[in-house]
One Martini backbone bead per residue (centre of mass of N, CA, C, O) as a GRO file, in nm:
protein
   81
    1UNK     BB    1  12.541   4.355   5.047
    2UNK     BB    2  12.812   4.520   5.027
    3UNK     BB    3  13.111   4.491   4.958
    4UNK     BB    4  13.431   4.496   5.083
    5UNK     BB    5  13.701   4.701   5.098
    6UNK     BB    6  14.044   4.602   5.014
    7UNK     BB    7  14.392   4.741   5.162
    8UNK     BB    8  14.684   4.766   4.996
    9UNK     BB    9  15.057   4.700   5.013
   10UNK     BB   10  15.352   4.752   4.837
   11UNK     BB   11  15.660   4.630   4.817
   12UNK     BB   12  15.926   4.738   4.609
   13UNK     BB   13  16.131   4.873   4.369
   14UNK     BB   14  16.262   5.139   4.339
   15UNK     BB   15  16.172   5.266   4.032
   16UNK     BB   16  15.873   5.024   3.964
   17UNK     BB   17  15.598   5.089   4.001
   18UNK     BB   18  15.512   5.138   3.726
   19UNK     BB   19  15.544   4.868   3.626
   20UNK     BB   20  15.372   4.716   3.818
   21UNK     BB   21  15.089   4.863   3.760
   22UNK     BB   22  15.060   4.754   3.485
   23UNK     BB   23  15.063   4.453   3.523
   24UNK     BB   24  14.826   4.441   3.702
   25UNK     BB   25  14.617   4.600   3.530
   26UNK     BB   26  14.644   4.365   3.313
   27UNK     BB   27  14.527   4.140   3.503
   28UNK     BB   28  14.345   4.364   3.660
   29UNK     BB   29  14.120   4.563   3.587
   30UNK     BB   30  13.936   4.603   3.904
   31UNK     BB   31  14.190   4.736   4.003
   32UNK     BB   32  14.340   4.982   4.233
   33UNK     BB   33  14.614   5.147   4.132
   34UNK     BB   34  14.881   5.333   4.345
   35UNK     BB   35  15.152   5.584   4.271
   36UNK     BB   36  15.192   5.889   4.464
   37UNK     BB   37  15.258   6.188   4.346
   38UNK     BB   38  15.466   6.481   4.308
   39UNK     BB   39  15.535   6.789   4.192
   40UNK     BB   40  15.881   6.955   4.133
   41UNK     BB   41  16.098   7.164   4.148
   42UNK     BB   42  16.432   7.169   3.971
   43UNK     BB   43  16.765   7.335   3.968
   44UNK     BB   44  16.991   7.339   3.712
   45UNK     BB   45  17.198   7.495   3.563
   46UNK     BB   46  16.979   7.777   3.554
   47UNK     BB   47  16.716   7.527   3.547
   48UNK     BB   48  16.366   7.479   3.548
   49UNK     BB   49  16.257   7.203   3.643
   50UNK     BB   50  16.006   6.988   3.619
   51UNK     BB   51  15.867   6.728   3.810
   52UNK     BB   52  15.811   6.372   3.909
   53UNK     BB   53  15.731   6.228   4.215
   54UNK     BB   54  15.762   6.010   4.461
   55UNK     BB   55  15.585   6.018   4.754
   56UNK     BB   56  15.645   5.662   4.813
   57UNK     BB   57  15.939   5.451   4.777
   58UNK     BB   58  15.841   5.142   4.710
   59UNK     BB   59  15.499   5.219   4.680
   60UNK     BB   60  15.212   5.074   4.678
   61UNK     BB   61  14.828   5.080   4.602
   62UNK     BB   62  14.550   4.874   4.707
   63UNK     BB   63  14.202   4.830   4.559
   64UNK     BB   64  13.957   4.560   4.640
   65UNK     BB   65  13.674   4.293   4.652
   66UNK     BB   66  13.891   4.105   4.618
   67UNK     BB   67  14.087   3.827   4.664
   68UNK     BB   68  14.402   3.776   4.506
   69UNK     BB   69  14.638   3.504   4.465
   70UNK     BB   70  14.747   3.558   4.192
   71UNK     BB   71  14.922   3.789   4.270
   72UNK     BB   72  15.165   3.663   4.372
   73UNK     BB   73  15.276   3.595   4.130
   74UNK     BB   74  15.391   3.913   3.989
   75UNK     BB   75  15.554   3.959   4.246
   76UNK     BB   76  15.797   3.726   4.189
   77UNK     BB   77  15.955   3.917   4.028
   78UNK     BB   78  16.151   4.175   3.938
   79UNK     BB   79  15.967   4.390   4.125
   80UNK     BB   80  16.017   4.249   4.402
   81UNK     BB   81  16.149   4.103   4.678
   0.00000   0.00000   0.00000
């Protein structure tokens, strides 16, 4: 029987998503995270300039097949609420 895979959301500090998701990623190889982007123009003084924003800031998105009680370890620093 297949494990199932199990999806959450973290809440974190706006402008910190990479920084927490590389944190994730040293810590958990198999563990799946992403903070969505998406890629948008923006005229500034006569110039534009392509740049990439988040699509939902302040929220990354996990998909793991074990729960792991030490993640709540890493999310206790600067980085979470």
């Amino acid at each position: 029987m297949p494990a199932k895979i199990k999806y959450g959301c973290i809440f974190c500090k706006v402008g910190c998503e990479d920084r927490l998701i590389q944190e994730i990623k040293r810590a958990f190889e198999h563990m799946d995270v992403v903070s969505p982007k998406k890629k948008r123009k923006r005229r500034k003084g006569g110039i534009v300039k392509e740049e990439e924003t988040c699509l939902f800031p302040g929220y990354i998105f996990i998909s793991t097949q074990d729960e792991r009680p030490d993640l709540y370890k890493i999310l206790q620093n600067d980085y979470a609420y």
